[in-house]
VOBA-1610 file (N, C-alpha, C; in pm, whole numbers, padded with zeros to 5 digits, always signed):
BEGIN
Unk-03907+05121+06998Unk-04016+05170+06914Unk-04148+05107+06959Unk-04272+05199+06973Unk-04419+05153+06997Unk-04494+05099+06857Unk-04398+05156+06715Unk-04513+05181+06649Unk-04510+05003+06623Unk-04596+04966+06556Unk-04596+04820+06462Unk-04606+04838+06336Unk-04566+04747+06233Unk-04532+04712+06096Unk-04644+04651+06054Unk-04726+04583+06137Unk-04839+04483+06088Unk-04939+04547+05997Unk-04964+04480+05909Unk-05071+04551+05838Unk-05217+04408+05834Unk-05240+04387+05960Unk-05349+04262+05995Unk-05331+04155+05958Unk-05417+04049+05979Unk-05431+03926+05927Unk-05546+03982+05757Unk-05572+03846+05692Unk-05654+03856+05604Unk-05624+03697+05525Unk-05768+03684+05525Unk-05803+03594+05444Unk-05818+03607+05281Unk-05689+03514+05221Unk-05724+03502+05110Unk-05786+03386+04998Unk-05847+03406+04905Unk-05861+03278+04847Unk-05745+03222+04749Unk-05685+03133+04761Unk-05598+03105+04654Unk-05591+02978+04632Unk-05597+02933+04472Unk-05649+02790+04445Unk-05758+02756+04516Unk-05858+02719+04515Unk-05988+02705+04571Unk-05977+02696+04712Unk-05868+02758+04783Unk-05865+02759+04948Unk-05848+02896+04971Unk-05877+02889+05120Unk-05819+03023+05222Unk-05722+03008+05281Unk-05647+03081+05253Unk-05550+03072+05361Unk-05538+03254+05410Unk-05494+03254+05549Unk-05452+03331+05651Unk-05316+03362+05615Unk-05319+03548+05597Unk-05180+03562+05589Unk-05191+03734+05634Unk-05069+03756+05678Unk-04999+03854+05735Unk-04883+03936+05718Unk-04899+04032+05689Unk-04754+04146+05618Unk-04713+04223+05729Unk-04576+04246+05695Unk-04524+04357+05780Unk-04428+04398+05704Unk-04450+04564+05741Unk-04353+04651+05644Unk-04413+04700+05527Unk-04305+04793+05415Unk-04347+04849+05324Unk-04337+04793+05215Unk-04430+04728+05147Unk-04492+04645+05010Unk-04335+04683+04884Unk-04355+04779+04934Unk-04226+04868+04797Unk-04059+04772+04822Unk-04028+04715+04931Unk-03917+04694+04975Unk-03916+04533+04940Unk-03795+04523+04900Unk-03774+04349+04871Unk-03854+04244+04981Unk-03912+04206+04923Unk-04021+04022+05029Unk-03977+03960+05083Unk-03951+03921+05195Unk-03949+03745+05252Unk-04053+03715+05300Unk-04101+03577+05234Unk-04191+03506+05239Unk-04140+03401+05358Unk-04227+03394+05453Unk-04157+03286+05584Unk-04249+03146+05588Unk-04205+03059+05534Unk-04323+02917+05534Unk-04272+02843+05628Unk-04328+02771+05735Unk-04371+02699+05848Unk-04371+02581+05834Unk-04293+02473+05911Unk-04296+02337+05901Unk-04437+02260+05921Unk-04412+02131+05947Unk-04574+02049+05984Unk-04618+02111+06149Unk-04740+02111+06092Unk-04839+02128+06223Unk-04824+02295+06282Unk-04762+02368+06212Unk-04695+02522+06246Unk-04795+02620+06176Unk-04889+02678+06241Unk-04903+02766+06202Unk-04844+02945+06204Unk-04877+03005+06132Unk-04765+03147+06080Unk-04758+03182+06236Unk-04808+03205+06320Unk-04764+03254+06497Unk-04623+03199+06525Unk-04574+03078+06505Unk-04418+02992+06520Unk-04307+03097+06437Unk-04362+03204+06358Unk-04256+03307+06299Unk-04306+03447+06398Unk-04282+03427+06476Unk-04349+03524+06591Unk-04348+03655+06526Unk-04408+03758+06560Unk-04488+03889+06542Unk-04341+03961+06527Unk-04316+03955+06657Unk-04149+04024+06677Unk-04074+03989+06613Unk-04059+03894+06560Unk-03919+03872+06489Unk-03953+03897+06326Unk-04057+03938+06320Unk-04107+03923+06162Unk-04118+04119+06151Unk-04107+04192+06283Unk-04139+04307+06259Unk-03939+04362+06262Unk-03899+04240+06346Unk-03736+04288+06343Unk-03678+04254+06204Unk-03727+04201+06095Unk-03694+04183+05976Unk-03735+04301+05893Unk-03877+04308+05915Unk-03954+04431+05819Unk-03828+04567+05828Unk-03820+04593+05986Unk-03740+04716+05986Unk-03642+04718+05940Unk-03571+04603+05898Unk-03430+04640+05814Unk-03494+04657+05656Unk-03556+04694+05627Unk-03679+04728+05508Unk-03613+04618+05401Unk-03746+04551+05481Unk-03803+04386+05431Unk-03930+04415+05446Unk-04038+04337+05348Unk-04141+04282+05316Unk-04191+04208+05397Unk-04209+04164+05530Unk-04220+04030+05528Unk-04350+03947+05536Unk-04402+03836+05521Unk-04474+03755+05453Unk-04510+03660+05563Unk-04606+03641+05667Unk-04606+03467+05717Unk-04763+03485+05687Unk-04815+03314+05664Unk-04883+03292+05675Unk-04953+03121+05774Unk-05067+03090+05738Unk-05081+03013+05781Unk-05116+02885+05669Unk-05060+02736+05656Unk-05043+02665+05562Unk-05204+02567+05607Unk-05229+02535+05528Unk-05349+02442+05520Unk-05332+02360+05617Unk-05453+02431+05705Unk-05465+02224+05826Unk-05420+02318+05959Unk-05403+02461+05956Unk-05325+02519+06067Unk-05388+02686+06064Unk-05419+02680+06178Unk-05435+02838+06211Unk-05586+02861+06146Unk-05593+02980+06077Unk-05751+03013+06035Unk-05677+02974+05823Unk-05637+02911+05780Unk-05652+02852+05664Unk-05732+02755+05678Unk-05768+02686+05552Unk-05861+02589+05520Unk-05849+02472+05556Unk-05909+02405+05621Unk-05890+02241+05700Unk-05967+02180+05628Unk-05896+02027+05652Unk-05997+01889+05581Unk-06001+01859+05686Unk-06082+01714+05676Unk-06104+01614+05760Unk-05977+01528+05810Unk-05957+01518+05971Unk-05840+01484+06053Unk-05826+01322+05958Unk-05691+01336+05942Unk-05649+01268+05849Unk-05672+01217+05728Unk-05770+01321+05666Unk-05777+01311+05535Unk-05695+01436+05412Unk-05608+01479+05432Unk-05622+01606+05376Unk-05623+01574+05231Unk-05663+01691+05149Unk-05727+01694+05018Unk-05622+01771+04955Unk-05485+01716+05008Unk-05325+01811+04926Unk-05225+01751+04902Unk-05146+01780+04808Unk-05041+01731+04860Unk-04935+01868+04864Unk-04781+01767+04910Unk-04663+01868+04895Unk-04684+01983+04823Unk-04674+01920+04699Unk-04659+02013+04598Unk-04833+02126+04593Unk-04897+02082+04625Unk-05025+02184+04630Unk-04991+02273+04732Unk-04882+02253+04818Unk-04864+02359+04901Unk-04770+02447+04863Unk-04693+02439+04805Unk-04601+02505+04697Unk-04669+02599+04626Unk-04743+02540+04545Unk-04800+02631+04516Unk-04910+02739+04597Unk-04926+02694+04667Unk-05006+02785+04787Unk-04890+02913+04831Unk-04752+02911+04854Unk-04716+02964+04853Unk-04662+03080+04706Unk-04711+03019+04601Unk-04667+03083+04491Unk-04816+03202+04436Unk-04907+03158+04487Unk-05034+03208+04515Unk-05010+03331+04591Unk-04994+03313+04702Unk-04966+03400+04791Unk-04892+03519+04731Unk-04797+03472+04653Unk-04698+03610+04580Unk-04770+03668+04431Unk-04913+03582+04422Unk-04972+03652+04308Unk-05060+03742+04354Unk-05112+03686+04444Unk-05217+03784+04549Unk-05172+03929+04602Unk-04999+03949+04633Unk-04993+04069+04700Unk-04892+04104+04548Unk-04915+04079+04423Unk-04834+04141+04327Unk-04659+04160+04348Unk-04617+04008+04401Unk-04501+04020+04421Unk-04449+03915+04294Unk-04335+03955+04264Unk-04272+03878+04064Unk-04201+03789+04165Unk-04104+03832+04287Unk-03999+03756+04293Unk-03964+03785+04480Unk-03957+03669+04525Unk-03945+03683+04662Unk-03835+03580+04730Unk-03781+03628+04875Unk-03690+03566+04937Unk-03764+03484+04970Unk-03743+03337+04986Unk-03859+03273+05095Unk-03712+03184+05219Unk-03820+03191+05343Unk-03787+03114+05378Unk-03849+02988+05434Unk-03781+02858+05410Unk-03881+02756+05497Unk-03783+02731+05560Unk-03887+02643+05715Unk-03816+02621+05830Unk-03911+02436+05808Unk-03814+02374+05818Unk-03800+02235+05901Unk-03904+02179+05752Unk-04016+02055+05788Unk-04055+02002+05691Unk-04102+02083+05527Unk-04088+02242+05577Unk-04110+02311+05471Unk-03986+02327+05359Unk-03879+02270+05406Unk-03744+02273+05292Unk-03798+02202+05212Unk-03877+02064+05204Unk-03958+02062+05053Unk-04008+02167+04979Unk-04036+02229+05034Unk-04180+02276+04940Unk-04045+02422+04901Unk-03919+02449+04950Unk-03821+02563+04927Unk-03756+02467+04834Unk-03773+02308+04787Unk-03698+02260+04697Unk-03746+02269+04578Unk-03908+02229+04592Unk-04001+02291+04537Unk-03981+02412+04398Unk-04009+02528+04525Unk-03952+02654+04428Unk-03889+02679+04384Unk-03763+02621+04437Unk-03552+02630+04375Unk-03546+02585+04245Unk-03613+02494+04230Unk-03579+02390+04122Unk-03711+02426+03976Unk-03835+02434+04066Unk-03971+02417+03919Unk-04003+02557+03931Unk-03973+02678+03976Unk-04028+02834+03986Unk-03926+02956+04024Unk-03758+02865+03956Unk-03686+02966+04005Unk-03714+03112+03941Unk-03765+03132+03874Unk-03763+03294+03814Unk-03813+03335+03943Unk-03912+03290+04047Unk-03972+03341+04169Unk-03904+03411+04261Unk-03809+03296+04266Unk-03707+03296+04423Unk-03577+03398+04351Unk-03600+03457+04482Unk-03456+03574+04454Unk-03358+03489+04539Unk-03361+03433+04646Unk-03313+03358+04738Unk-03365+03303+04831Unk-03316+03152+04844Unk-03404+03067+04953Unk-03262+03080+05110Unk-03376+03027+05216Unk-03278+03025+05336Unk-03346+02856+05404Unk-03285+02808+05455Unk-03344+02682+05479Unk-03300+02675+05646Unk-03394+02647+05713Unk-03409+02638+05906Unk-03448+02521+05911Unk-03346+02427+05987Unk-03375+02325+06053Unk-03432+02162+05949Unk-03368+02198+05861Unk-03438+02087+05759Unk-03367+02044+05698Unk-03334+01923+05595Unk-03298+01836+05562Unk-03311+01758+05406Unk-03152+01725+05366Unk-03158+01644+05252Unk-03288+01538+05218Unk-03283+01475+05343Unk-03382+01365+05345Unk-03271+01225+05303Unk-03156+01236+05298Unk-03123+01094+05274Unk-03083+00993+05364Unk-03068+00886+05333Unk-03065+00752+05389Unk-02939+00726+05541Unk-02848+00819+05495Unk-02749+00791+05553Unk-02735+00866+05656Unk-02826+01022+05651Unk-02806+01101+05784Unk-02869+01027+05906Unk-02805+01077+06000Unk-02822+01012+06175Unk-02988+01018+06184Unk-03022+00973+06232Unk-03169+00920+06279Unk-03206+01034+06407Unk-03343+01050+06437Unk-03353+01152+06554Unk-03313+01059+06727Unk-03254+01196+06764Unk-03208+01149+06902Unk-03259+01025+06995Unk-03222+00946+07070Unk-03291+00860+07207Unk-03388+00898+07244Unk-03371+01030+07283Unk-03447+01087+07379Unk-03599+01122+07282Unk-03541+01155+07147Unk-03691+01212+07078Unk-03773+01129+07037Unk-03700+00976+07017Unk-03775+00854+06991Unk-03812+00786+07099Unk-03740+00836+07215Unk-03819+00744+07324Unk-03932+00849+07408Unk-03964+00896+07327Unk-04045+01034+07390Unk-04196+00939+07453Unk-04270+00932+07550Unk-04385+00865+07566Unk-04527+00986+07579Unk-04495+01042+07468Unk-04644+01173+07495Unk-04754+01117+07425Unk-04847+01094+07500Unk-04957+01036+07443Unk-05025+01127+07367Unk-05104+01087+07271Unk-05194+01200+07157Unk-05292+01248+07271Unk-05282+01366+07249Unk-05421+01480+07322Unk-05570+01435+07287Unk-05671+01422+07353Unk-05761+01422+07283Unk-05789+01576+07204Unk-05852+01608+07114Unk-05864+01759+07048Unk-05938+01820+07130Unk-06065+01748+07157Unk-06171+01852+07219Unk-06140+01863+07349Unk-06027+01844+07402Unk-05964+01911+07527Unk-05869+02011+07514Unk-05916+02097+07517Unk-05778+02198+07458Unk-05661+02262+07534Unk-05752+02218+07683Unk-05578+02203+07824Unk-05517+02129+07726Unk-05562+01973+07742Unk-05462+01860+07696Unk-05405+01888+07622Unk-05451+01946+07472Unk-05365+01994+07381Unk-05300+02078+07418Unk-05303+02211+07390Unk-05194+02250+07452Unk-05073+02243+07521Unk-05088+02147+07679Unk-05002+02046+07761Unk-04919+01947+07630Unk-04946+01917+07559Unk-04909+01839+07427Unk-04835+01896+07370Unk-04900+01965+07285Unk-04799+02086+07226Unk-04633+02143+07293Unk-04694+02176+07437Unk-04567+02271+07501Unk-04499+02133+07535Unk-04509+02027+07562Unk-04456+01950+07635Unk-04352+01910+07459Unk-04421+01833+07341Unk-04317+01819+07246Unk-04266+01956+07206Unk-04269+02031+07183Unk-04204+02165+07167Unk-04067+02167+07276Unk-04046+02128+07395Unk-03979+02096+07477Unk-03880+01974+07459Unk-03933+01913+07374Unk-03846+01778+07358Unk-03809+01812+07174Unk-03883+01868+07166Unk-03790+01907+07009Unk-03665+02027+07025Unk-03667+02125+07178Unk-03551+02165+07126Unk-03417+02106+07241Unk-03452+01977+07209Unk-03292+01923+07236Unk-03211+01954+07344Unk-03285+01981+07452Unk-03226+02066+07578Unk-03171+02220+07555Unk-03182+02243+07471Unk-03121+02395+07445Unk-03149+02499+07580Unk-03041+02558+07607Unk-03103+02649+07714Unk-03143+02719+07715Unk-03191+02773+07574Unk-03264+02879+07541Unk-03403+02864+07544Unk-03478+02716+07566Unk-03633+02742+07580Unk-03706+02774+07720Unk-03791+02872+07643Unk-03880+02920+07725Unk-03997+02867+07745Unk-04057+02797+07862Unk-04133+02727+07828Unk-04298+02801+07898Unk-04247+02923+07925Unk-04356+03018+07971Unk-04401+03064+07826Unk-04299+03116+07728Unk-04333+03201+07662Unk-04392+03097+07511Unk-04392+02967+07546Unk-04393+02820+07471Unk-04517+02859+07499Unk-04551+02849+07576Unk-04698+02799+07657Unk-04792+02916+07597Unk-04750+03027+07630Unk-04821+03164+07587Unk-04904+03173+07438Unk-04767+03111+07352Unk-04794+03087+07188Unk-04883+02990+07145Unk-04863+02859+07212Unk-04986+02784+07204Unk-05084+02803+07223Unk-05116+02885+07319Unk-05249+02912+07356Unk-05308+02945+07303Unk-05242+03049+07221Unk-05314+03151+07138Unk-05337+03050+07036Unk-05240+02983+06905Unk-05191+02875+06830Unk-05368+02828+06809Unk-05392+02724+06973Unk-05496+02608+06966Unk-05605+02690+06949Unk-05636+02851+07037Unk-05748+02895+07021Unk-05788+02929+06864Unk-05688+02995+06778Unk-05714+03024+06698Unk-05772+02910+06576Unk-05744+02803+06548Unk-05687+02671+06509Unk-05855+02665+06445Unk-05841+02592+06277Unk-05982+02595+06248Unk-06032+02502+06320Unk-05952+02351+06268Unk-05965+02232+06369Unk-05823+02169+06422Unk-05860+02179+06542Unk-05702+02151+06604Unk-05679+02012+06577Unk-05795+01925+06520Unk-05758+01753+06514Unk-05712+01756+06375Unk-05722+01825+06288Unk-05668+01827+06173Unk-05507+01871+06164Unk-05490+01972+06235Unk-05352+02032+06255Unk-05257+01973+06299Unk-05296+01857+06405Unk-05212+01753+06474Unk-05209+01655+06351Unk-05231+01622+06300Unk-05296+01495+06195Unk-05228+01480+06051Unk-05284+01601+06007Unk-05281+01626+05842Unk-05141+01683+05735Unk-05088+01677+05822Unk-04937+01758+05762Unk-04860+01565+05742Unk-04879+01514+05819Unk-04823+01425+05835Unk-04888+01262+05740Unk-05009+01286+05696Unk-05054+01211+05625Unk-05094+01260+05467Unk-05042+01340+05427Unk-05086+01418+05300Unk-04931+01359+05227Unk-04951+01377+05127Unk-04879+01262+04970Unk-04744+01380+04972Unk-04633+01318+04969Unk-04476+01380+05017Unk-04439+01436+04842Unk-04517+01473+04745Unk-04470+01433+04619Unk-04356+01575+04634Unk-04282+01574+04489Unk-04168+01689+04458Unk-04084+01690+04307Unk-04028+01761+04287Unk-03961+01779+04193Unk-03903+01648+04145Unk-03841+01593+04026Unk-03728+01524+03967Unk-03595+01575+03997Unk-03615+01682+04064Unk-03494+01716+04036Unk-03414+01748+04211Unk-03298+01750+04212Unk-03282+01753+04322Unk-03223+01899+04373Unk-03176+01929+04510Unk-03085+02031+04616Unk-02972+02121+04513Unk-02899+01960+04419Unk-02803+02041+04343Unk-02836+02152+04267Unk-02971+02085+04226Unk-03012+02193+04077Unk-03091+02325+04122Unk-03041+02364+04235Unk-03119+02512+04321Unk-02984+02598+04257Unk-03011+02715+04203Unk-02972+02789+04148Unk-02910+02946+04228Unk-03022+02944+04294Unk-03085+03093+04380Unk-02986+03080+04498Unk-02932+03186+04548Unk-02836+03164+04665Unk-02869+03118+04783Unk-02815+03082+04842Unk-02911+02970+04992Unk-02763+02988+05078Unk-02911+03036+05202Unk-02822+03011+05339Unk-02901+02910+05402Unk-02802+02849+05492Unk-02845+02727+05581Unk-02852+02744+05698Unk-02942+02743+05770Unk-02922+02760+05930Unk-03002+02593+06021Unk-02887+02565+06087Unk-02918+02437+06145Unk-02888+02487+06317Unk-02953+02414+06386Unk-02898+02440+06537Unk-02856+02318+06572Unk-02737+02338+06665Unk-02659+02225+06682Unk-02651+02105+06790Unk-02804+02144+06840Unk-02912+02068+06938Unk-03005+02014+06917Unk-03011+01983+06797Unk-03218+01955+06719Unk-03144+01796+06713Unk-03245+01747+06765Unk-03295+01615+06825Unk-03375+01533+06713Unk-03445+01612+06622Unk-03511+01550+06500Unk-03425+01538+06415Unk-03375+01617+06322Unk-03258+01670+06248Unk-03112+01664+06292Unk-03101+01603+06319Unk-02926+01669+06406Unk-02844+01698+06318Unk-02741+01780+06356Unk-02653+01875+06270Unk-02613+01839+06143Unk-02569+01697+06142Unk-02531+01650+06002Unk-02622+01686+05892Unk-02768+01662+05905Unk-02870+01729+05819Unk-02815+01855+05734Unk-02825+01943+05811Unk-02790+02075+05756Unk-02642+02066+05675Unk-02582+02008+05746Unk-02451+01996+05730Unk-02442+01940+05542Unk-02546+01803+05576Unk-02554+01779+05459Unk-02636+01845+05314Unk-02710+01917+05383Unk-02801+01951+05274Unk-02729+02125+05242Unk-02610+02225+05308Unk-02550+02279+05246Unk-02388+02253+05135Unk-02357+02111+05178Unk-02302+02087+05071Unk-02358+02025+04957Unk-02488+02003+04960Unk-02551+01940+04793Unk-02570+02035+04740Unk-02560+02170+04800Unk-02574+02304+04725Unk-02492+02394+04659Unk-02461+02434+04528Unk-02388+02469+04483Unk-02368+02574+04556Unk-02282+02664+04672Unk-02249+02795+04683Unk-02295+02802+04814Unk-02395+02708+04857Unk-02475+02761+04979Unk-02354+02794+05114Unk-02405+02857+05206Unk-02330+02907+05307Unk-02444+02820+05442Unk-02349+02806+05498Unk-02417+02681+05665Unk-02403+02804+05789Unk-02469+02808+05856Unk-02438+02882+05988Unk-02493+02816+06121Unk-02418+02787+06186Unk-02456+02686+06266Unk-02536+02775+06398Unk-02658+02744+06455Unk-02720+02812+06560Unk-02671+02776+06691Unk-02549+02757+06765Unk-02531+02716+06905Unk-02635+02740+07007Unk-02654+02602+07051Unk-02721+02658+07173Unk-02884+02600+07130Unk-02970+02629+07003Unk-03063+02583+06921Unk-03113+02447+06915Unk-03251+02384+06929Unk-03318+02290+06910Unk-03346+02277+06724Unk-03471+02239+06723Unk-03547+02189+06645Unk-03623+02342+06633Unk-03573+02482+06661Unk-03673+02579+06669Unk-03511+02697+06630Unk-03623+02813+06668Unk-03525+02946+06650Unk-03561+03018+06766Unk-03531+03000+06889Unk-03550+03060+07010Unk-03506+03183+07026Unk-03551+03265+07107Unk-03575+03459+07079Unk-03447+03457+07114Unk-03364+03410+07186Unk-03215+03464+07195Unk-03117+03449+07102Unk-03164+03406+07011Unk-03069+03351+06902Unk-03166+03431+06740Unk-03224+03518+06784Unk-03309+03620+06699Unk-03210+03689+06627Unk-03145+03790+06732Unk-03041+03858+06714Unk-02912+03793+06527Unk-02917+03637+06576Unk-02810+03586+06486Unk-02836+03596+06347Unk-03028+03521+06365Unk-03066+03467+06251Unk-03125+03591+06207Unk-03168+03727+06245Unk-03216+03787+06177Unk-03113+03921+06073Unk-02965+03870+06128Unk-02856+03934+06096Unk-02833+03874+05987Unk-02782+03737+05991Unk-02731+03685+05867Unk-02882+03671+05783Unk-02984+03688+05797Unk-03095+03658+05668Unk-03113+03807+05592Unk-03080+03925+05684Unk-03072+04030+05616Unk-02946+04063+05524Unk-02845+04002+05592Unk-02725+04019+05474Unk-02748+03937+05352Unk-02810+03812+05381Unk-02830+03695+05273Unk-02931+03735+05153Unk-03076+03845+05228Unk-03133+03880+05123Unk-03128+04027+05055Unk-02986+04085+05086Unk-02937+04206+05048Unk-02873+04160+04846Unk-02776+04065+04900Unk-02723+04036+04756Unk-02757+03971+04636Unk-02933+03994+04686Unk-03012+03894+04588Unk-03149+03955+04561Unk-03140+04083+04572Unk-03300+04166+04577Unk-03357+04161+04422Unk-03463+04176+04450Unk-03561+04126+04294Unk-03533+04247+04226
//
């Protein structure tokens, strides 16, 4: 097929910010909302794979989270948010396009902000799916040798080779040797990623220094059906993560990504965009 699903970018205001967001597909058809780990802006849910969802008539939803892409930036290492303000940024988002109740998914540091919704806004969530992310407790394995002995020095910003070179180079060491990365088509996304970027020193920076707050309540008390997808190569996370954070879940289902980093690489599209369409079939608003 030539045609596209996209119906543009657009800036919205929600809670006294902008954020950047993007639809594909027909408004009328059940939502997934796709939220983005640290430093990710909505491009990391690539065009294609968000239009291979729409066509199984899905909604789908990415945007760009504060500190990333053309949303609203603070000052590099100051941001003016926390966790939970991003939560709601995403709950914004579903008031803005008149949606009651949506699939979401988060990938990697965004399973907060999907614990978030599970627990303090379930009337929202028809069903959560969780990529690459984690209980957070004490006892899971620590990230790989290789990801802690990583020696990539910080980019300066106002070089935006360097960045970039930065970018593709940890993007490379986050997926765990997987043989599925591409590091042409790595490179391609960044590019675009840094050009677009309000401030790229904020984006590197601010995800990572903003206040971790969350619910009282924990994984158990998610209600909404949940699939888990972990890859069985991620170097940050390693498998036990997932492993662990679908049994704190009442019902949840694990699917393991072979072959998978710390990412969802286009050959492994095919898997994840199979099981998220069956997952948000038995749970439509």
């Amino acid at each position: 097929m030539t045609d596209h699903l996209s119906h543009g970018e657009r800036l919205v205001e929600i809670n006294d910010v902008e954020l950047c967001v993007e639809t594909f597909g027909n408004p009328a058809n059940p939502a997934v909302l796709l939220v983005d780990g640290a430093a990710a802006s909505m491009l990391w849910w690539e065009a294609d794979l968000c239009e291979r969802i729409a066509r199984a008539d899905r909604f789908v939803i990415r945007y760009d989270n504060r500190d990333t892409g053309r949303s609203t930036s603070y000052p590099p290492g100051r941001p003016g948010y926390s966790f939970t303000d991003l939560a709601g940024d995403a709950l914004g988002i579903l008031d803005a396009l008149n949606i009651e109740r949506a699939h979401i998914v988060c990938r990697s540091m965004a399973g907060g902000i999907g614990l978030i919704l599970g627990v303090g806004h379930a009337d929202r969530v028809a069903s959560l799916t969780f990529v690459s992310t984690s209980t957070g407790e004490d006892h899971l394995p620590p990230p790989s040798d290789e990801l802690t002995g990583s020696t990539l020095a910080d980019p300066d910003p106002a070089d935006s080779a360097a960045v970039v070179d930065f970018v593709v180079a940890s993007a490379k060491t986050y997926s765990g040797g997987s043989p599925y990365f591409d590091e042409t088509a790595t490179r391609a996304l960044v590019e675009r990623d840094v050009a677009r970027a309000r401030n790229i020193a904020s984006t590197l920076a601010n995800h990572y220094a903003m206040t971790f707050d969350g619910p009282s309540r924990g994984f158990a008390d998610i209600t909404a059906p949940v699939l888990v997808l972990h890859g069985d190569h991620d170097p940050l996370l390693p498998l036990p993560h997932g492993q662990a954070l679908a049994a704190a879940i009442p019902g949840a289902q694990l699917l393991i990504l072979e072959g998978a980093g710390h990412d969802l690489p286009r050959p492994l599209w095919d898997v994840f965009a199979a099981a998220l369409i069956q997952h948000t079939s038995g749970g439509r608003p």
